[in-house]
Wavefront OBJ file of the C-alpha trace (Angstrom):
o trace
v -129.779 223.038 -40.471
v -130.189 219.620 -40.019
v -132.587 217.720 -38.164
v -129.868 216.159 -36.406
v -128.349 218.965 -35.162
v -131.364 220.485 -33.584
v -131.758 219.419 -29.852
v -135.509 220.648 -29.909
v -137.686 222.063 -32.121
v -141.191 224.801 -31.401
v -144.228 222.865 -32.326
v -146.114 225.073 -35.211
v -148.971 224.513 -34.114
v -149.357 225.204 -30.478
v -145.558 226.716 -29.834
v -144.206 224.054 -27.325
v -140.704 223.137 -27.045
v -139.414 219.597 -27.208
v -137.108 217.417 -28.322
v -137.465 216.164 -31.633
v -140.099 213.392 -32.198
v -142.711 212.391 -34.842
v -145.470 214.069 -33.065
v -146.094 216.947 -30.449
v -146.040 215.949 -26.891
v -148.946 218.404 -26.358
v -151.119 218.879 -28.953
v -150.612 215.410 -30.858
v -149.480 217.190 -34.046
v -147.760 215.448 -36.516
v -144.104 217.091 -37.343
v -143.064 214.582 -39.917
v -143.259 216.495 -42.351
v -141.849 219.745 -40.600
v -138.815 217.294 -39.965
v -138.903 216.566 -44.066
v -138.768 220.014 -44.951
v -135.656 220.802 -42.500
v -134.131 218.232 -44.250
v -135.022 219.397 -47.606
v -133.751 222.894 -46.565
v -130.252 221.622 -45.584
v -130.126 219.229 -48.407
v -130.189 222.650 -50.758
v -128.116 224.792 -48.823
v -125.307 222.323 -48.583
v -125.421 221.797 -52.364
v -125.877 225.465 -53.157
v -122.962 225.978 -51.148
v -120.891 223.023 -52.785
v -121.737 225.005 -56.393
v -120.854 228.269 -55.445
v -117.548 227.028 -53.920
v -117.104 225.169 -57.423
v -117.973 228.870 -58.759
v -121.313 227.964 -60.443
v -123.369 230.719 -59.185
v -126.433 229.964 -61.796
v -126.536 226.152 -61.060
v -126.220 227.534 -57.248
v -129.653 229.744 -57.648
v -132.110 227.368 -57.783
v -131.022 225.662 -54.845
v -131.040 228.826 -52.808
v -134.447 229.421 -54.130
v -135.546 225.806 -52.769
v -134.136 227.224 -49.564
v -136.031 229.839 -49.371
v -139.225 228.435 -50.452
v -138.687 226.283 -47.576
v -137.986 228.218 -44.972
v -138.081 231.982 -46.091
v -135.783 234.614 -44.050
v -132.523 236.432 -44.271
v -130.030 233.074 -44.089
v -132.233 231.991 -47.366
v -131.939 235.778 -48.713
v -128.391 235.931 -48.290
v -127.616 232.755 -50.177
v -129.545 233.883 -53.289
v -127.874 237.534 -52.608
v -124.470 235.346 -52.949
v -125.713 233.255 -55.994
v -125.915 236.115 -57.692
v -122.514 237.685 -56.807
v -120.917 234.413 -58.047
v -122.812 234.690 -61.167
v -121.704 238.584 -61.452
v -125.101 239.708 -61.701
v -124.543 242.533 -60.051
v -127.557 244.586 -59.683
v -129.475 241.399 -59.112
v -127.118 240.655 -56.020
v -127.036 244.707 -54.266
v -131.075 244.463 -54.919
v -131.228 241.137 -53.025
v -128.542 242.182 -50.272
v -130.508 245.464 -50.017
v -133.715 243.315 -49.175
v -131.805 241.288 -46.516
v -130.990 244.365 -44.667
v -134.142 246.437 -44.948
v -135.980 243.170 -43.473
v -133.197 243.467 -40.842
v -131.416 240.609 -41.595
l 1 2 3 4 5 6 7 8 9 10 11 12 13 14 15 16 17 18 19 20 21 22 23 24 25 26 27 28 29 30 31 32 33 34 35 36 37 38 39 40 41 42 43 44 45 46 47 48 49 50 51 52 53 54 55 56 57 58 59 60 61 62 63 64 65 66 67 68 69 70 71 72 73 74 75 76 77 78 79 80 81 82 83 84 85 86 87 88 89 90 91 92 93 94 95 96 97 98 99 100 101 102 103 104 105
C-alpha cells in the first residue's frame, strides 16, 4: 500500500482521520515516519511479489518478513505463507496458512 494511494490515514496516536500530511491536524504528531514505513512496506511487497513471480520463493522470504515486521497481519502472513509454497517448503507454508486463518485472516 502506498502512501500515494491512501486518501487518509488514522493518526496512531490519538485515532483521527485525515488526509495525509506530515503531522496530525489534532494532536500535532509527527507521521513522517508512519508515512516511511508505508513506504517501506510496499517497497517489500512489490519486490517479494516480483521474486515469487520470477519463482524465487527463498529470495522472496525475506522481503515478506520485512513486510511483516512492518506492518504485522494476515496480508503480511499470507505472503510469507506463499514464499514458502514457491520454495516447496511445504509444512512451513500449511503451518503459516494455518496461522493466517486461526487469527482470522
Amino acid at each position: 500500500m502506498s502512501t500515494e494511494g491512501l486518501l487518509e490515514i488514522r493518526c496512531p496516536t490519538c485515532g483521527a482521520r485525515q488526509e495525509w500530511t506530515s503531522t496530525c491536524r489534532r494532536c500535532k504528531c509527527d507521521l513522517r515516519l508512519l508515512r516511511t514505513a508505508l513506504e517501506a512496506y510496499e517497497q517489500n511487497r512489490r519486490e517479494c511479489l516480483r521474486l515469487l513471480y520470477a519463482g524465487f520463493g527463498r529470495e522472496a522470504l525475506a522481503h515478506a518478513q520485512t513486510c511483516e515486521r512492518l506492518r504485522p497481519g494476515p496480508h503480511a502472513q499470507k505472503l510469507v505463507a506463499l514464499c514458502h509454497l514457491v520454495d516447496e517448503n511445504w509444512a512451513r507454508a500449511i503451518e503459516c496458512a494455518r496461522s493466517v486463518a486461526a487469527d482470522g485472516g
